[in-house]
Backbone as CSV, one residue per row, in Angstrom:
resi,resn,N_x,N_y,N_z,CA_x,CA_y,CA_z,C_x,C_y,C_z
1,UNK,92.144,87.484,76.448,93.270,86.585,76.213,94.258,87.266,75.277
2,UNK,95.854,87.249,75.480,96.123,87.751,74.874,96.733,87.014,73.770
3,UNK,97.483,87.510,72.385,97.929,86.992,71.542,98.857,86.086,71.706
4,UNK,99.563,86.020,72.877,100.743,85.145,73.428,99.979,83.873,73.673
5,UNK,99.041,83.920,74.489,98.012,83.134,75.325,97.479,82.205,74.019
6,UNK,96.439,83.217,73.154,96.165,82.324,72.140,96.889,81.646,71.343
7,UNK,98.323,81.822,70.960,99.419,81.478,70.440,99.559,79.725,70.744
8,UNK,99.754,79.952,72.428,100.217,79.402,73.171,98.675,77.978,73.115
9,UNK,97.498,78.539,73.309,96.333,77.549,73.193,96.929,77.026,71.942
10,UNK,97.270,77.133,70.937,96.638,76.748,69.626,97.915,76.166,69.004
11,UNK,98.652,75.385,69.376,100.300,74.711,69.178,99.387,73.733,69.394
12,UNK,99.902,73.262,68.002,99.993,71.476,68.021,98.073,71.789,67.562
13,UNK,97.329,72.486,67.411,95.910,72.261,66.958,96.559,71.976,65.077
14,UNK,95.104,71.609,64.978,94.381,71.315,63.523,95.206,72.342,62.636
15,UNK,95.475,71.632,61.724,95.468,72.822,60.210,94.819,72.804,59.501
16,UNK,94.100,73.675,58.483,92.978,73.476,57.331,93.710,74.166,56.293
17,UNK,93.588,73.479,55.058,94.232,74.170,54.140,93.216,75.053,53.617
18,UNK,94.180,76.255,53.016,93.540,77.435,52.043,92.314,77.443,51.326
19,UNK,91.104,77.994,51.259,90.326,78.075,50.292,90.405,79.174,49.747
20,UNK,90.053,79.367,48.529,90.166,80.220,47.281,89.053,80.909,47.622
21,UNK,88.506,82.504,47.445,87.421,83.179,47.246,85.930,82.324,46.736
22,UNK,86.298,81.556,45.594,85.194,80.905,44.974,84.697,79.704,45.560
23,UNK,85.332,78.782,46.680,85.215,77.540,47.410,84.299,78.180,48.733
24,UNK,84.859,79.444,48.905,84.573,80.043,50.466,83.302,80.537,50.076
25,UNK,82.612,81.423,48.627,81.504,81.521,48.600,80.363,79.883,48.732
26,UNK,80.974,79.255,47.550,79.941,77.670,47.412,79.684,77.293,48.758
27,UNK,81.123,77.531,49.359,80.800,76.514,51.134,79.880,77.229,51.963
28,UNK,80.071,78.449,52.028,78.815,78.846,52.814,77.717,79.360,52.285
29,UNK,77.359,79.371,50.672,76.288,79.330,50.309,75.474,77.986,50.457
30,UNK,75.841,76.822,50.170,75.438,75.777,50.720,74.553,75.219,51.643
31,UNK,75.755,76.187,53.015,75.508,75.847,54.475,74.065,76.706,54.571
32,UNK,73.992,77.905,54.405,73.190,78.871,53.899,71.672,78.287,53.626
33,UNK,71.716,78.206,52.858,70.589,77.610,51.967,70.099,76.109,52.702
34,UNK,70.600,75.266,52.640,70.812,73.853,53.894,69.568,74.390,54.999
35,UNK,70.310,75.648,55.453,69.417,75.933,56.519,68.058,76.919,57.034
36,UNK,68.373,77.732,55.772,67.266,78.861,55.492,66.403,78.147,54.703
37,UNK,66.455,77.797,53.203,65.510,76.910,52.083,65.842,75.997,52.391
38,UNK,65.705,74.701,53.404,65.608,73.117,53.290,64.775,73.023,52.142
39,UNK,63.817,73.195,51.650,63.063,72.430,50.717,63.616,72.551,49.356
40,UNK,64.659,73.338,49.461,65.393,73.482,47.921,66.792,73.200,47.836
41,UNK,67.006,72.442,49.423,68.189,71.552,49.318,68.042,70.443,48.868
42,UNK,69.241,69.475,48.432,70.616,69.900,48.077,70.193,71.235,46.865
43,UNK,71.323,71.973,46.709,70.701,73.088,44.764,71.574,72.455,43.958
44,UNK,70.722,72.787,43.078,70.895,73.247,41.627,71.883,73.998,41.480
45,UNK,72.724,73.599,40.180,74.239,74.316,39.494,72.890,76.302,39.361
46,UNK,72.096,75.957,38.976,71.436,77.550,38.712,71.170,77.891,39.964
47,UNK,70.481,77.507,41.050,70.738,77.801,42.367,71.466,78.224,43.048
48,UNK,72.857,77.390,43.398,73.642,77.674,43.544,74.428,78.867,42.801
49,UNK,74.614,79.148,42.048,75.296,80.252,41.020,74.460,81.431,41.426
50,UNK,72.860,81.534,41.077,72.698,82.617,41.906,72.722,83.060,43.188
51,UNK,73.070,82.119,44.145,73.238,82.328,45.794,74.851,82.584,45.951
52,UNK,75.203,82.382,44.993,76.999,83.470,44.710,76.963,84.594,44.602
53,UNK,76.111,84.747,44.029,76.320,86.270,43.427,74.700,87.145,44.231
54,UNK,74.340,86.577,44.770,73.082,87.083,45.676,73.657,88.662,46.074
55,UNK,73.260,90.083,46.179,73.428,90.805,46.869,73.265,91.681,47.975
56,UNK,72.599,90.668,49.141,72.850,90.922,50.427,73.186,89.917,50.810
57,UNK,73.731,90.247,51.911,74.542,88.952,53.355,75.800,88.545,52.106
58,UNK,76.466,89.181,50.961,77.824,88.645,50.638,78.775,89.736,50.558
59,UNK,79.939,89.993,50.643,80.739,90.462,50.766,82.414,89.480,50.443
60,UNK,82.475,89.694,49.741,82.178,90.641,48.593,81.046,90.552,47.345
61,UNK,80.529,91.345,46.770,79.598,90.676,45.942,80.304,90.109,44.500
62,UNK,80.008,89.122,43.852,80.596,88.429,43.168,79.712,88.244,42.235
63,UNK,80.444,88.333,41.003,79.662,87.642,39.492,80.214,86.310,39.183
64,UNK,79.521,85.307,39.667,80.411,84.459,38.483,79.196,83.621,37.689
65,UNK,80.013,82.983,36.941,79.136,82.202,35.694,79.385,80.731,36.166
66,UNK,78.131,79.752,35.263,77.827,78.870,36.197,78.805,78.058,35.317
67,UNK,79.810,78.211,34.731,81.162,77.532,34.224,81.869,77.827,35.624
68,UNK,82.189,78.757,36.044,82.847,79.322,37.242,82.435,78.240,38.769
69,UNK,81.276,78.161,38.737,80.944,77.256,39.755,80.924,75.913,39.524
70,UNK,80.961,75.167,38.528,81.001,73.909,37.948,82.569,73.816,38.270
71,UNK,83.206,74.360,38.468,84.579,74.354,37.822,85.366,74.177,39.562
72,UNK,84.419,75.045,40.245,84.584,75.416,41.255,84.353,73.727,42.081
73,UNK,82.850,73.734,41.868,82.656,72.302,42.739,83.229,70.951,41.943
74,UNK,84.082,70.999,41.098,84.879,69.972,40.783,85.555,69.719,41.329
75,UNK,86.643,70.737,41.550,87.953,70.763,42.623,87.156,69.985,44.181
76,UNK,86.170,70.788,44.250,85.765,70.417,45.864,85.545,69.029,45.985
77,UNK,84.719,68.174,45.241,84.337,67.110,45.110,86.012,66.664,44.882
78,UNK,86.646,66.361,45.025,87.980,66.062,44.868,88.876,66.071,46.704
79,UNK,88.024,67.326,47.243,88.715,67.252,48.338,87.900,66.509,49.471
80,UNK,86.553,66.287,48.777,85.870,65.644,49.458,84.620,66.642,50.918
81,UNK,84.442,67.726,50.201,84.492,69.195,50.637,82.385,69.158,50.356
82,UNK,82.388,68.942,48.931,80.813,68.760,48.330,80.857,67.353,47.896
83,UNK,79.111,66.702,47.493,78.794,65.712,46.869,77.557,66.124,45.785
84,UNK,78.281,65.422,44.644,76.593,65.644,43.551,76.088,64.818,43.781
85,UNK,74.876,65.038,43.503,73.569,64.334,43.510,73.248,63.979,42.671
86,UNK,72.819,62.418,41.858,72.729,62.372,40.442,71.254,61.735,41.055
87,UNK,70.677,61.896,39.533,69.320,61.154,39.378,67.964,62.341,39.535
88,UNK,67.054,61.980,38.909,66.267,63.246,38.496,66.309,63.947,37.468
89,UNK,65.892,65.141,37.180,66.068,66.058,35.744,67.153,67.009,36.194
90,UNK,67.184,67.270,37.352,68.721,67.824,37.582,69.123,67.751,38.218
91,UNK,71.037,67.821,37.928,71.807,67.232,39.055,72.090,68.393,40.630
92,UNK,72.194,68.368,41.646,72.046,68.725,43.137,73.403,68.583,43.777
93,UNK,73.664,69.711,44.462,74.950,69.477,45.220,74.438,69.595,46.982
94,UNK,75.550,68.777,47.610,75.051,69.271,49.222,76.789,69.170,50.000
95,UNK,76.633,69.963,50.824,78.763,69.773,51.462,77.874,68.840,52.584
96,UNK,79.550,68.589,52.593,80.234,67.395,53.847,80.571,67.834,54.827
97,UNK,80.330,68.859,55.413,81.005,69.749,56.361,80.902,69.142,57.752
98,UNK,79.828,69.342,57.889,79.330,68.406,59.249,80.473,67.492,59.740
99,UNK,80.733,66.611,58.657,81.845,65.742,58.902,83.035,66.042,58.679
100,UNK,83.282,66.957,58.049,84.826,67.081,57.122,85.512,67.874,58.672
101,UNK,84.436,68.936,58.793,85.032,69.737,59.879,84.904,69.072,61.348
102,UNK,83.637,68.186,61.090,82.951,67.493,63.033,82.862,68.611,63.529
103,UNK,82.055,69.499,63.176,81.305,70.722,64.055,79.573,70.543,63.779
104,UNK,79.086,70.920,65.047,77.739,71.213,65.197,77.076,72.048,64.476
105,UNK,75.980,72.198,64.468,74.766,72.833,63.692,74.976,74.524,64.238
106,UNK,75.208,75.295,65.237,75.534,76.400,65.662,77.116,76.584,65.433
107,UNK,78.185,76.041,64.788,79.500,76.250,64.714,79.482,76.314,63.305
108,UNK,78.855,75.441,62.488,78.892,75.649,61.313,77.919,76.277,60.762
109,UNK,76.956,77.716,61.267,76.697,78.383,60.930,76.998,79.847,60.992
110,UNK,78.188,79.499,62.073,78.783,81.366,62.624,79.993,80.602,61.597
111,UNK,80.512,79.438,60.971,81.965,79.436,60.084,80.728,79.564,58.554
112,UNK,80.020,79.633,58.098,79.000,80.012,57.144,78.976,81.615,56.841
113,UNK,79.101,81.983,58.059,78.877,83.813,58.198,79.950,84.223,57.502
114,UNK,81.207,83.676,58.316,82.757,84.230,57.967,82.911,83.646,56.781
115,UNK,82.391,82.762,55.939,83.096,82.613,54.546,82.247,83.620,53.377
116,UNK,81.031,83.671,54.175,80.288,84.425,53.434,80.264,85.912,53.492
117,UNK,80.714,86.225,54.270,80.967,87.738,54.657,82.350,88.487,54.945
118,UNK,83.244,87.420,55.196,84.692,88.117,55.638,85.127,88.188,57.435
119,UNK,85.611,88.610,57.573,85.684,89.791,58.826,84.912,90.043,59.677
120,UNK,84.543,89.459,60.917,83.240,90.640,61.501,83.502,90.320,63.136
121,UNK,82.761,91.652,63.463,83.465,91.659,64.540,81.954,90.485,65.706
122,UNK,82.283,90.433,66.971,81.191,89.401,67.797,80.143,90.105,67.688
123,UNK,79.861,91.157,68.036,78.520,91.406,67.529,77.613,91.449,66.425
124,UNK,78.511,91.611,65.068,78.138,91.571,63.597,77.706,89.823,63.754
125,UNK,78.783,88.839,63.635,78.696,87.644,63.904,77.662,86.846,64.569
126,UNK,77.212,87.562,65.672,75.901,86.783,66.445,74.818,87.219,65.906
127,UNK,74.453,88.749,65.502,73.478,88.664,64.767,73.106,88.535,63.876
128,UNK,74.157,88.016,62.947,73.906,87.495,61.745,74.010,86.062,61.766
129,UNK,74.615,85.165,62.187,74.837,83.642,62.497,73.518,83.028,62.800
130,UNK,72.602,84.341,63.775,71.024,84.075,64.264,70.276,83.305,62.924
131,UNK,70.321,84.311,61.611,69.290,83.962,61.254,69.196,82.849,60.646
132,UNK,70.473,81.693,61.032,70.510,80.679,60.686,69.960,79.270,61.517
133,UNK,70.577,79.640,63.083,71.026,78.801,63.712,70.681,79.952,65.164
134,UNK,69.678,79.689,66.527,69.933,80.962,67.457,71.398,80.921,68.295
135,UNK,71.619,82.007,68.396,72.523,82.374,69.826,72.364,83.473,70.782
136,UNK,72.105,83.282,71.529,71.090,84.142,72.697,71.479,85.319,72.311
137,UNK,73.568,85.682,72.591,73.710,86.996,73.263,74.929,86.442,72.830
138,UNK,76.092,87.677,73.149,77.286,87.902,72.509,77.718,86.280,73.714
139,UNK,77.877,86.511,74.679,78.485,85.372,75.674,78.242,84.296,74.832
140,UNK,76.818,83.792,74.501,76.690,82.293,73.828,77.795,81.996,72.788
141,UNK,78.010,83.467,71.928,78.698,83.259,70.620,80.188,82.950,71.124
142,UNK,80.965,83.697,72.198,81.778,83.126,72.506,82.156,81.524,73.320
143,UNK,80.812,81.116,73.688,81.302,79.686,74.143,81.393,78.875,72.967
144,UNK,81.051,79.330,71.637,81.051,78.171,70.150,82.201,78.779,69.751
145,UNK,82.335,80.006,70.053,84.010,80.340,69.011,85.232,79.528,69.557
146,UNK,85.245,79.527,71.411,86.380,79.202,71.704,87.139,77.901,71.897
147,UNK,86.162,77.000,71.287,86.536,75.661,70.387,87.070,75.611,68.994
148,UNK,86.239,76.243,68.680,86.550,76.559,66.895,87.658,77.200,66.799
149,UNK,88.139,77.887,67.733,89.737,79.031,67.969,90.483,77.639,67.804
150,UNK,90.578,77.294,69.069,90.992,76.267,69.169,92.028,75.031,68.491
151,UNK,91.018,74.970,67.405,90.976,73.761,66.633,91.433,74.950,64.769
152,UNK,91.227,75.789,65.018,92.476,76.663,64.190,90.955,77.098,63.111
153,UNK,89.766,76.570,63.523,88.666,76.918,62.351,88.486,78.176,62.305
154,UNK,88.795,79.126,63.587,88.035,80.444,63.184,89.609,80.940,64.136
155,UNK,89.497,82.101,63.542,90.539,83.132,64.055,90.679,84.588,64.497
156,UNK,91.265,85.013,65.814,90.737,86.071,65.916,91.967,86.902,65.316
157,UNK,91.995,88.095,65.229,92.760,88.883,64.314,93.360,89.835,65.074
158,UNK,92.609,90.441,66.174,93.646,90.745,66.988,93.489,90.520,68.721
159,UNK,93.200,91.266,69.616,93.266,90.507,71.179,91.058,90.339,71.616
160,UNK,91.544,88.671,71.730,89.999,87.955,71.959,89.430,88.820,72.852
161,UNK,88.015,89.565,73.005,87.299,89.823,73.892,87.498,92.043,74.150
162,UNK,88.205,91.872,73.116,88.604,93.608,72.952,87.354,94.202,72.376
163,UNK,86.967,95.011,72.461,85.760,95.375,71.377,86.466,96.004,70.393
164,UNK,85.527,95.651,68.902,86.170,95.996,68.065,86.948,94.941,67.278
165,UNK,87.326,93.866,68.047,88.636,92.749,67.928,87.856,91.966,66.540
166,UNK,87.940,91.545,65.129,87.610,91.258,64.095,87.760,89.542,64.351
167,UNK,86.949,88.701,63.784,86.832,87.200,64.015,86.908,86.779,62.392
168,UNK,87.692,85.823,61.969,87.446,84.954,60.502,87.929,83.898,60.391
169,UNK,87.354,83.496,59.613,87.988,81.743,59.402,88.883,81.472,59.195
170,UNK,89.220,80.049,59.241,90.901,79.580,59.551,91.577,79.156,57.951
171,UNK,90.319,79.529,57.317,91.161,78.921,55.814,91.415,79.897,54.693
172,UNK,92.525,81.282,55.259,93.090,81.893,54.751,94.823,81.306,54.248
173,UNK,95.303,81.544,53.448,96.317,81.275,53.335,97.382,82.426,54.181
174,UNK,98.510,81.781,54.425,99.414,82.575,55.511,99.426,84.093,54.953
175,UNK,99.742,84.584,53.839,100.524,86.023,53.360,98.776,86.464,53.534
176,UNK,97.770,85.678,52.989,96.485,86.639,53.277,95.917,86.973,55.074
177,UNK,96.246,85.940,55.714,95.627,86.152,57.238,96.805,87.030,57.880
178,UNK,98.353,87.018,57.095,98.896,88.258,57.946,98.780,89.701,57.422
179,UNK,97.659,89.723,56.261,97.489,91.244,55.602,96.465,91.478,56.506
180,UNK,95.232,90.446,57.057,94.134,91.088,57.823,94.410,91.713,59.476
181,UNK,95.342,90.831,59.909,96.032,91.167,61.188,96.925,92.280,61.609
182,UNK,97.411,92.641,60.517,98.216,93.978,60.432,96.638,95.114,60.371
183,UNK,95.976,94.609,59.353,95.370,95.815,59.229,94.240,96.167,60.370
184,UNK,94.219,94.849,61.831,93.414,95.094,62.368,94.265,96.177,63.553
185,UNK,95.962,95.579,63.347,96.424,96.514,64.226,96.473,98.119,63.619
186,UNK,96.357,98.026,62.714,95.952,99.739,62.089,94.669,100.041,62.689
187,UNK,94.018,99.529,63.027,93.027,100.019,63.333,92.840,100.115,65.098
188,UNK,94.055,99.310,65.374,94.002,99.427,67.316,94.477,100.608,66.818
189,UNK,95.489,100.788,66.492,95.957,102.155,66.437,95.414,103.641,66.276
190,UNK,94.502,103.448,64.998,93.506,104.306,64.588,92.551,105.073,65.825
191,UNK,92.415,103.906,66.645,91.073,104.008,67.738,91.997,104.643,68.854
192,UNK,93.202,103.896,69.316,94.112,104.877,70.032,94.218,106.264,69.851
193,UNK,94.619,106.599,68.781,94.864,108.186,68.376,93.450,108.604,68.761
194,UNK,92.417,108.528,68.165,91.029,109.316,68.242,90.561,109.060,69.771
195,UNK,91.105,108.302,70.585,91.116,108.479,72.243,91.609,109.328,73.159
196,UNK,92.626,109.783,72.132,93.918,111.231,72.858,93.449,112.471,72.184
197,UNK,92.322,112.142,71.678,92.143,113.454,70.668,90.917,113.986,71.451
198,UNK,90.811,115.683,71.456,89.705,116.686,72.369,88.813,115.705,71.906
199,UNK,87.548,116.011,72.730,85.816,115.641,71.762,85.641,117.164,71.392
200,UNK,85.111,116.654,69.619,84.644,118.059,69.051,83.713,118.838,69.543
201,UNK,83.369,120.087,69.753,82.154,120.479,70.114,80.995,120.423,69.563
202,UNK,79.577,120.393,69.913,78.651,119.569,69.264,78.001,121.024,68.761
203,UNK,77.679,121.282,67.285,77.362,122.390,66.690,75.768,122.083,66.391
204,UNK,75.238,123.193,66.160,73.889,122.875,66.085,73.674,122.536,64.260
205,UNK,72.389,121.755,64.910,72.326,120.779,63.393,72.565,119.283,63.571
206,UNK,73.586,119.436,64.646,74.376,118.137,64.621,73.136,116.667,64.919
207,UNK,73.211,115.830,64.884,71.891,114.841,65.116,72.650,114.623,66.737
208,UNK,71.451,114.536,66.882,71.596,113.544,68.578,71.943,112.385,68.962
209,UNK,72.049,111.957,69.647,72.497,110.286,69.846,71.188,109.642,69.732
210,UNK,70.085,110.374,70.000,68.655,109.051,70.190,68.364,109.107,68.588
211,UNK,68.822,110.427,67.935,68.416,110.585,65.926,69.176,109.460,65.563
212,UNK,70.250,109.363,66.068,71.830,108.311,64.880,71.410,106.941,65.805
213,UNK,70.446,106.915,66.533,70.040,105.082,67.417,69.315,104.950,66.498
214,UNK,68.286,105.698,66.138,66.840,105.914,64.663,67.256,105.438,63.793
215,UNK,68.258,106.410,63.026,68.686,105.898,61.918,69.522,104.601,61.743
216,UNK,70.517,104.625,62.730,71.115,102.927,62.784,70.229,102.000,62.668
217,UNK,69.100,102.027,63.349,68.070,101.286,63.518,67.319,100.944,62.532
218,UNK,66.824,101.856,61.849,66.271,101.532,60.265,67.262,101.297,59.365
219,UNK,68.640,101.580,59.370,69.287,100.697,58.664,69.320,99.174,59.079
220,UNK,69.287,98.862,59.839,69.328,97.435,59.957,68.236,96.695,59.641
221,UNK,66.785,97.555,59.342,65.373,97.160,59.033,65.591,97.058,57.836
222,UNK,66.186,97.875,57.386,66.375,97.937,55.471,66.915,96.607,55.124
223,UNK,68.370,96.160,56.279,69.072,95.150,55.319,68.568,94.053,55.751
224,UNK,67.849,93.565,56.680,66.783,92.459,57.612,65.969,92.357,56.143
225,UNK,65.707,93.804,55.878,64.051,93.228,54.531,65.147,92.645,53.525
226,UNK,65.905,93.379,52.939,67.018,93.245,52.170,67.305,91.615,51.999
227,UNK,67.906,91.240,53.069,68.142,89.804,52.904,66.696,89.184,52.863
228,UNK,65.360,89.412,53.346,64.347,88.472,53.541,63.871,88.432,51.911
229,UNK,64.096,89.332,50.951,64.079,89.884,49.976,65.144,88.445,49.358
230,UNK,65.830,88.549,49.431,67.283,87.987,48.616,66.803,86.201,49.060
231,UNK,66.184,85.637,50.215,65.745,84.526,50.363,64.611,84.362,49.640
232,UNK,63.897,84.923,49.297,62.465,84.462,48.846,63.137,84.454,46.996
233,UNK,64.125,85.428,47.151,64.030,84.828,45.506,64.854,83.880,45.137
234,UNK,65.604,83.471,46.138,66.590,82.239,45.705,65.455,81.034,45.798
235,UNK,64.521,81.529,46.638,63.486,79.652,46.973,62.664,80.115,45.413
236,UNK,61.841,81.444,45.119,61.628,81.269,44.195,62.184,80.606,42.701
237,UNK,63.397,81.111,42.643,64.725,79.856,41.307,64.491,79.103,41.880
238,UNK,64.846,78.347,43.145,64.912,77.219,43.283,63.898,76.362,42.876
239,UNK,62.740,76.297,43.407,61.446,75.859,42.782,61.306,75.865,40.893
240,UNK,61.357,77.277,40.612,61.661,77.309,38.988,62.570,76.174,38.485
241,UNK,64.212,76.281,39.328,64.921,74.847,38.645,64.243,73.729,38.968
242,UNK,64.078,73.266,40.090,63.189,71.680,40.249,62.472,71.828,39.682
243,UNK,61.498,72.425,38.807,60.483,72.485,37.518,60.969,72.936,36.519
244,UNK,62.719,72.908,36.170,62.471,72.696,34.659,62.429,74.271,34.070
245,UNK,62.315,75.198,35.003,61.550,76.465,34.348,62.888,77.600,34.208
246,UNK,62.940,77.709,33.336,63.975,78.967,32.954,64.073,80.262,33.606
């Protein structure tokens, strides 16, 4: 589809206003957690704060202090975005999304990915959206995006169905979603040039294509443990806060 086309779909859709870096982490840490640790939903202000600053599955990685997130889910609770939880030894937050947005359990976990990660292209997106919520294969992921396009929640950045073509959410503010769109056309461009260009000759030493499948491959084992790593210790705090334990 091209940019005219999608243009043309998406007149007269939904608007969502802007979220700030710090709203876009809480919201899909939330969603996150909601669906990976149920038993340590709604979290904890300490919960939550460390699933901000968690370092895998975020991008960017972020420090903030749990003044920073208090401060943060004030505003939200205002837009009607999160709800606290009172009663108990500590107070619990959980979002409204479900409703705020009226998206399903598989839509609001590939718009979870993009607040939590940025940018990514359909294949980054489906296999990471998985470990929330399944989606078979790249096709499935596009029958949930092209509602969510739609309705202005998710956005593609440059032409739908290109490989390569970058997907993110709809709640950038204008001067920021036209810095990502330019820079995705730097990069049609980029890929153009290195298409007109010889192929280098392959020197010895060089790795093979089945060595760099290997190694791709165990990188993705690394960051699979990586994140399974980064879940067990958020349920571990979590448990620590519902007990009180420092």
């Amino acid at each position: 589809m091209s940019n005219e086309v999608s243009a043309a779909t998406n007149a007269g859709a939904e608007s969502w206003p802007a979220l700030n870096s710090m709203e876009r982490r809480l919201l899909g840490v939330l969603v996150e957690k909601a669906k990976t640790t149920p038993d340590t939903y709604p979290l904890s202000l300490n919960a939550l704060t460390t699933g901000c600053n968690q370092k895998s599955a975020r991008d960017p990685v972020m420090n903030l202090s749990e003044d920073d997130v208090l401060e943060t889910l004030s505003a939200m609770q205002g837009k009607g975005l999160v709800t606290r939880i009172q009663g108990g030894r500590v107070e619990r937050y959980r979002h409204n999304l479900y409703d705020f947005w009226r998206v399903n359990k598989v839509e609001l976990a590939t718009l979870a990915e993009l607040l939590l990660r940025g940018p990514q292209t359909e294949g980054e997106l489906r296999g990471r959206a998985t470990r929330m919520e399944p989606i078979e294969d790249v096709e499935a992921l596009r029958g949930v995006l092209r509602p969510l396009a739609q309705r202005n929640l998710v956005v593609f950045l440059g032409v739908e169905g290109r490989r390569g073509t970058l997907i993110t959410h709809g709640f950038h503010d204008p001067r920021e979603l036209g810095a990502l769109k330019s820079r995705q056309q730097s990069e049609y461009a980029a890929e153009e040039t290195r298409a007109r260009e010889p192929a280098p000759a392959v020197s010895r030493g060089t790795d093979s294509p089945s060595q760099r499948e290997e190694i791709a491959a165990l990188r993705q084992q690394v960051a699979a443990l990586e994140e399974k790593m980064a879940t067990l210790l958020d349920e571990v705090n979590g448990i620590k806060s519902s007990l009180g334990i420092a």
